[in-house]
N, C-alpha and C positions, 0 to 999 in steps of 0.2 A: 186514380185521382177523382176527387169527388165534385161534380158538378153543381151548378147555383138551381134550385127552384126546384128540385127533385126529391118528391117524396120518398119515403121508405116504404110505402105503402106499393107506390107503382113498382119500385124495383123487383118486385116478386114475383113479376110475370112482363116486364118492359126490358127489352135486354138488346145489346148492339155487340156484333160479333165485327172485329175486326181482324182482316186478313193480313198476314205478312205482307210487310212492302220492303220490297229491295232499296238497302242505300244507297242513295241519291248524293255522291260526290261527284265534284267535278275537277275539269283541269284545264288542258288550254282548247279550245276549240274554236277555229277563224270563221267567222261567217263566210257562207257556202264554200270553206274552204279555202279562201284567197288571202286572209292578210298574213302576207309572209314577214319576217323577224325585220326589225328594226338594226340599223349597223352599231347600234348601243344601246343601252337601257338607265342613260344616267342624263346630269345636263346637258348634257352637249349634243343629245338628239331630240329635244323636245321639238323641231320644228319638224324632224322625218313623217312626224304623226300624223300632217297633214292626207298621205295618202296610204297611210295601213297602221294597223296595230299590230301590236305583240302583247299578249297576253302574258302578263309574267306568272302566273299560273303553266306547269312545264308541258301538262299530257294533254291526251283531248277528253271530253265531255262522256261520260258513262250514261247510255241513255236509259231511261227507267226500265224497271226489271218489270215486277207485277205493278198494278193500278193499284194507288190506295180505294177501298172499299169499305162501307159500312153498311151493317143490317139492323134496320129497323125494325121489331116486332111489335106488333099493335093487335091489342084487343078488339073481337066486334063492336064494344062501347065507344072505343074512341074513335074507332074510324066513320060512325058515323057522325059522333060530335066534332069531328076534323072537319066531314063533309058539308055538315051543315054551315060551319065558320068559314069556312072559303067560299062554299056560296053565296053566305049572305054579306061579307067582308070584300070577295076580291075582286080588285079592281086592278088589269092586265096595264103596269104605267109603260107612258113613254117617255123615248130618253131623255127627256127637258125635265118630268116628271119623278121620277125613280126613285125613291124615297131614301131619305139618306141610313144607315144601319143606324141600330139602337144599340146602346153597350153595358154591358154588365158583365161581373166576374167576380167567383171569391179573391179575395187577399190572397196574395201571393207567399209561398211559402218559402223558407232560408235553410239552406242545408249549412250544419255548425262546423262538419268534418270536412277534409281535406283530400282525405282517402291516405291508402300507404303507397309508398313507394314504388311497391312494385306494379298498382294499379296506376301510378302518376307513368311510369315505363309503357305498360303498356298501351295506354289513354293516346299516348304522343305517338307508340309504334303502329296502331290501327291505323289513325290520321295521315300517317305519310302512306303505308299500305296501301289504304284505298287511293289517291292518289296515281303511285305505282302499279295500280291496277290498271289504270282506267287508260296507260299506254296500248294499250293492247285491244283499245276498243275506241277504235275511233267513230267520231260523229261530228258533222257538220249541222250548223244551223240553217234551217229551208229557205229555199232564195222569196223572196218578196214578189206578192202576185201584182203588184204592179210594174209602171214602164221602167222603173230602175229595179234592179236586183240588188243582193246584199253584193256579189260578187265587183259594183259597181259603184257601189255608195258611199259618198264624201265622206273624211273621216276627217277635213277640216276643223270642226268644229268640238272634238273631242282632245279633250287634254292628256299628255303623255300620263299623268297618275293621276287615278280618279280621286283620290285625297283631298286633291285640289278644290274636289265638288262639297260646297256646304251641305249640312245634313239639313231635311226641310220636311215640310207636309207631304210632299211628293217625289219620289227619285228624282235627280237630275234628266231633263229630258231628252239632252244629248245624248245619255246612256241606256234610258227607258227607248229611245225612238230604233237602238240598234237591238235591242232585245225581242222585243214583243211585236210580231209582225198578227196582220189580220187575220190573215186563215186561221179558222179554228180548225183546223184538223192537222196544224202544225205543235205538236203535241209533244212530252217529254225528252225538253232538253236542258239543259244549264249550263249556262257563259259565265268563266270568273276575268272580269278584266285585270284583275290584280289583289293585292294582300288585303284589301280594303272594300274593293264594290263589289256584287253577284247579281246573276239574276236566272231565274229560271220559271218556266211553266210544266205545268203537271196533271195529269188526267186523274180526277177523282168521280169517282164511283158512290151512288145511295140507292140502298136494295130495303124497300118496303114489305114487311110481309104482315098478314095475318095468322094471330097467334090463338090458342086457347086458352081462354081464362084462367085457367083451373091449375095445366100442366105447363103451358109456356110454350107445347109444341107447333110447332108452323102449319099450318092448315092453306092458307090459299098467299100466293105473291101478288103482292096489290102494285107494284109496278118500281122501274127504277128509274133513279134519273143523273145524268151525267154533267159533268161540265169541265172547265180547263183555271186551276189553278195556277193564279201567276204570283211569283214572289223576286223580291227584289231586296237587297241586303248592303247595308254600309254599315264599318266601322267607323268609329270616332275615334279623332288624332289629337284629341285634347283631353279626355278620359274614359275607363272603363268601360262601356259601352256600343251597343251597338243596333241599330234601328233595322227591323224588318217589318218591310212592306207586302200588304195584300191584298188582291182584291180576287172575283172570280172572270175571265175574261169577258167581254163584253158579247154576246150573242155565241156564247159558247154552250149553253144550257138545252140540252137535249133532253126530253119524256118518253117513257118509253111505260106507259100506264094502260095504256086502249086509248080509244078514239076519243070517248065523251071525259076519261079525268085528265087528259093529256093536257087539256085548257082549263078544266072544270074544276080540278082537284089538286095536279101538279103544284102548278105554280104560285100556289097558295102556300107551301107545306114550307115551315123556315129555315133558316143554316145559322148557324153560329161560324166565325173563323177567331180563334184567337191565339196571338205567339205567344211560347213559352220556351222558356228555358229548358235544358234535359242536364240536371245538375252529375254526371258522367266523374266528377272528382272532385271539382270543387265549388264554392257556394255561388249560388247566382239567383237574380230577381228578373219578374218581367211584370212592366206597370203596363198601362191600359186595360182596358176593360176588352170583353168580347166584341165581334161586331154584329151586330143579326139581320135579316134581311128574309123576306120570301126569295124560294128560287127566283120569279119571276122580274122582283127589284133587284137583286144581284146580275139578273142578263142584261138589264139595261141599263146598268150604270157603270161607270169608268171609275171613280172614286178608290183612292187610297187607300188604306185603313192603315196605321202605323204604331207597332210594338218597342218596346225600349228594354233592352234585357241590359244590366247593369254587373258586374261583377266586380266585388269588397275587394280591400288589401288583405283583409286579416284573414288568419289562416293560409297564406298562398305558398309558393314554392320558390324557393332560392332569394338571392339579391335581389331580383327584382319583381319579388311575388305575382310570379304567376299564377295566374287563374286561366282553367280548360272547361268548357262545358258545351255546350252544342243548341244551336237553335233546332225549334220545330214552330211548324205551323197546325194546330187541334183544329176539327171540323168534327160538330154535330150538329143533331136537329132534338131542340126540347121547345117544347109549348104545354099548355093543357092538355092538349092528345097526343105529344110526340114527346117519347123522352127517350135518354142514352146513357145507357151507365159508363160507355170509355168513348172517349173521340177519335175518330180518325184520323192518323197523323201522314204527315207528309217533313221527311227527315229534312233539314240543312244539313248547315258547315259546324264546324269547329272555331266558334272563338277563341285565339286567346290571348288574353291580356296581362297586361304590363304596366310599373309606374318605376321602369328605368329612369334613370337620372341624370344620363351622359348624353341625350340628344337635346334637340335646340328647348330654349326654357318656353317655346307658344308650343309643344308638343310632349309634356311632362307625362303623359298618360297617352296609352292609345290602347286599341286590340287589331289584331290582326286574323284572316282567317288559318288556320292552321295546315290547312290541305296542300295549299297554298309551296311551290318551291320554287324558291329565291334562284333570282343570277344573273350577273350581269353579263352583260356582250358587249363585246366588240368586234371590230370589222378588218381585214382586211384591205378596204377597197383602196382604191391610190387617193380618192378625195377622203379617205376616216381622220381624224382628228389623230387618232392614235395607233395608227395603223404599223406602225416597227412595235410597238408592245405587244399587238396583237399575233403579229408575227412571232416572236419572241413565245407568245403561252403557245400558238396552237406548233410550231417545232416543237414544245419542250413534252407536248401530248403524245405529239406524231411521231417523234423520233428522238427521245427521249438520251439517246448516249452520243449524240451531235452537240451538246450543248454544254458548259463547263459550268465549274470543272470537272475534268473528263473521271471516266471510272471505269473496273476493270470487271466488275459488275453492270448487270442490266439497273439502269433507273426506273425512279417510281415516282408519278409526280400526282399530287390529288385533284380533285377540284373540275374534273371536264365534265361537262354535263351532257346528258345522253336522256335527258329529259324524265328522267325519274328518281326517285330518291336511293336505289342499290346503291349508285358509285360514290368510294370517297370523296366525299365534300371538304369545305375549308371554314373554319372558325374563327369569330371576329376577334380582335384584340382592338383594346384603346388605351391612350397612353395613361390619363388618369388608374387604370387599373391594373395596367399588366407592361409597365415600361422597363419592367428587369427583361421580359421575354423579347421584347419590343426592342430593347439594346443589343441584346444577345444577336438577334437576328440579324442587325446592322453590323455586327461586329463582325459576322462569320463572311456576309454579301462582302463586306470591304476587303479583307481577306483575299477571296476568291477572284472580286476586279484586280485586283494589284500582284495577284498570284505570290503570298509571300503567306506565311506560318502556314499553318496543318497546309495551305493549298501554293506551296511554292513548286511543286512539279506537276498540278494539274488547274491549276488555275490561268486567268483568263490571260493570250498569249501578250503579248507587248504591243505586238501591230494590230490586233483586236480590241485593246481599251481606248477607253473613250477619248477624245481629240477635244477639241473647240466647239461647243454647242451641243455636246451630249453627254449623258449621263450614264451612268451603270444602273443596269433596272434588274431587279429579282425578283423569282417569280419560283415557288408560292411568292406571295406579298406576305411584305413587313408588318402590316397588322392583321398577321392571321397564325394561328396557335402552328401551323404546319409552313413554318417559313424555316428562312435558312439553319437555326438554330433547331430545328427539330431533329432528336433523334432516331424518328420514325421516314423519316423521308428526307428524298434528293431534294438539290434547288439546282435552278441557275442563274446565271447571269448575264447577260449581255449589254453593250456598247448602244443606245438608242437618242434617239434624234432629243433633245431634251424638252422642245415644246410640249411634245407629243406625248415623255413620260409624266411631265406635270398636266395633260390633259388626262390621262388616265387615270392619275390618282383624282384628280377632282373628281370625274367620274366615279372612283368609288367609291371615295367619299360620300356622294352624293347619292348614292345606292344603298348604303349604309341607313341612311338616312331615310331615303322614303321609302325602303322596304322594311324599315323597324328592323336590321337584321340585331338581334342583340349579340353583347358579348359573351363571350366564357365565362362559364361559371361554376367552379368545380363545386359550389355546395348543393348542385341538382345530383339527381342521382341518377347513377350510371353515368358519368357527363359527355361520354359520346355520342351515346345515345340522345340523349334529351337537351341539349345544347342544340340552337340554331346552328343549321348547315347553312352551304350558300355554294355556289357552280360559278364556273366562268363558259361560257358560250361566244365560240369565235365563228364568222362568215365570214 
């Protein structure tokens, strides 16, 4: 990618080696460990949230692999016209003072294709992947060096779905105040509260060297310098996009030049950070300009800096054209004596976006991060709203041929979640779209309550169906591609308290809802594959 203000001339001997950097996904991870699962993940628990969250994100946090790094190579000429411009230019600000970034950036470029198929396959298969990776590598986030710890800290003030938070010039700070703790030496980790918000910091690396003129080869290291990249990420529930934020932490800027340019010369030398987009299948844009900053104004300022990557209808996939593509955050250093032929990156998530039709009309568009796996819960406990449903799925998981109607075969029931994307999941159905399957389903559940056609010798017994005040509940559920009607899998049924079963379905309703799960859609390709999955999770 070609940079702004860069001659052709410098490129001949000005050159930035960038090192592999491990991707940088995330998944659930509790601060220092302690907020254990909520008894639901729908209406009917927004006020549990007062004392823990649940990250609906399933696995924990994959902590950074290598440091992003980049290598500067500079001529003797410009290093001493470096030297002499920070001498006679720098002035070390303080925090009141800190000079706000400057911006600038070429236009942004529009990829026309979509990619094929089988690249749309596996685009979706990497994204759940890493994900299902990152089970197996757990990481908490570092407790807070003051008198509260994260293991202790109010979660009053944080809404059950960060959706809820308007998009603005700066994170929500509710959510920024549980992310981003002081210590800089709390370094490479990423918290996804949900389908929607992210945030994470990350240790970047800048290696100065001197070069020869002539041939380009490195002659002496003129010094490096470190600091702690922080990024913070919202979707938009109203369109295509999606804002990431950055700045570099505040007093996280470390030199490491010698004695005399560690004040003298460092702090002078500039950064650019700017988001873009990594167009991975299909088209996408990112507005704003770069932000620039000396090292030294970058350590002492708090300041935002905010991206907008935006993703078209045309060209996308299926009914509800999807668009997949991936944030990044670019870091170099160009000036008159500093220049970079590539930036060094630091990976994000997976957008992807949607302008489904069948959720509420103040939500006609939205994106979601992709990494991201869906599920609802519910509870056991003797106070859960829905606690005989819940009872009712985690039998049908646990003990799977206790439950009718009976079979003379082992059952198979999808949808438990075990916190990674391997196990069979379950697929949305909505009636607008899919109400032949949606009847089907109903037909086979009534059936089975009343034990009479295909199920009059194993269906549900006499003194088991429902009485006064309850209902027959089936499970899979009636709007999901793998309900009673599937010929791929068992169901059941049971006798349940009826408040409780219309608590439940509200809840998933309402799950549907603010996790964007979308519907089936057989004009994706492969559609088991690349259809929204979705888990049930019972305590």
């Amino acid at each position: 990618m070609s940079l702004p203000n860069v001659s052709s001339k410098k490129r001949n001997f000005m050159r930035i080696r960038i090192l592999p950097v491990a991707a940088v996904l995330t998944a659930t991870a509790a601060l220092a460990g302690t907020f254990t699962p909520n008894s639901a993940r729908s209406t009917d628990t927004v006020t549990a949230v007062a004392d823990q969250v649940e990250p609906q994100i399933s696995t924990t946090a994959i902590p950074a692999g290598s440091t992003p790094k980049m290598e500067v190579l500079l001529t003797e000429d410009d290093i001493e016209k470096a030297k002499k411009r920070v001498k006679g230019e720098l002035v070390s600000p303080s925090p009141e003072t800190a000079q706000s970034a400057s911006r600038a950036r070429p236009k942004a470029k529009l990829k026309d294709t979509k990619g094929t198929e089988e690249q749309f396959k596996k685009v979706m298969a990497d994204a759940r992947a890493f994900a299902t990776e990152a089970k197996n590598k757990p990481f908490k986030l570092p407790e807070r060096k003051a008198d509260k710890s994260a293991s202790t800290l109010s979660m009053s003030n944080v809404n059950a779905f960060t959706h809820t938070y308007s998009i603005g010039d700066t994170p929500p700070d509710a959510l920024a105040q549980l992310c981003f703790f002081p210590d800089k030496s709390n370094t490479d980790y990423t918290f996804v509260f949900d389908r929607y918000s992210y945030c994470e910091r990350k240790k970047i690396t800048a290696d100065y060297w001197k070069v020869d003129k002539t041939t380009g080869a490195k002659i002496e290291h003129m010094g490096t310098t470190y600091a702690n990249m922080e990024l913070f990420g919202q979707n938009s529930t109203t369109n295509r996009s999606t804002r990431l934020f950055a700045r570099i932490q505040k007093g996280s800027v470390d030199y490491d030049w010698g004695i005399i340019d560690d004040w003298a010369t460092a702090p002078g030398v500039p950064l650019s950070l700017i988001g873009q987009c990594q167009q991975v299948l299909t088209a996408c844009s990112t507005f704003q300009p770069s932000a620039t900053m000396t090292w030294g104004s970058w350590d002492n300022s708090t300041t935002w800096y905010p991206w907008d990557t935006s993703s078209p209808e045309y060209g996308m996939w299926g009914r509800d054209k999807l668009g997949l593509h991936r944030l990044t955050m670019e870091y170099y250093t160009d000036s008159d004596e500093y220049d970079t032929d590539q930036p060094g990156v630091v990976q994000s998530l997976h957008p992807r976006c949607d302008s489904a039709t069948y959720f509420s009309d103040t939500r006609p568009q939205s994106c979601v991060f992709q990494e991201v796996i869906p599920f609802i819960a519910y509870s056991t406990a003797t106070d859960s709203p829905n606690r005989d449903v819940a009872q009712h799925i985690q039998d049908a998981f646990a003990n799977p041929n206790s439950t009718y109607p009976t079979s003379s075969t082992w059952k198979r029931f999808p949808g438990e979640y075990d916190g990674t994307w391997n196990g069979e999941g379950l697929h949305r159905l909505t009636e607008s779209l899919h109400s032949g399957i949606m009847d089907a389903n109903t037909a086979e559940k009534d059936a089975a309550c009343q034990k009479t056609g295909n199920y009059s010798t194993t269906g549900l017994p006499l003194a088991l169906q429902p009485t006064t005040g309850q209902d027959c509940d089936e499970f899979p559920f009636r709007s999901t591609v793998e309900g009673a009607a599937s010929p791929n899998w068992d169901f059941s049924v049971r006798a349940v308290n009826r408040t409780q079963n219309q608590s439940a379905g509200g809840s998933l309703l309402g799950f549907y809802g603010s996790d964007r799960v979308l519907a089936w859609d057989l004009s994706l390709p492969t559609p088991e594959a690349t259809n929204d999955t979705f888990y049930v999770r019972i305590s």
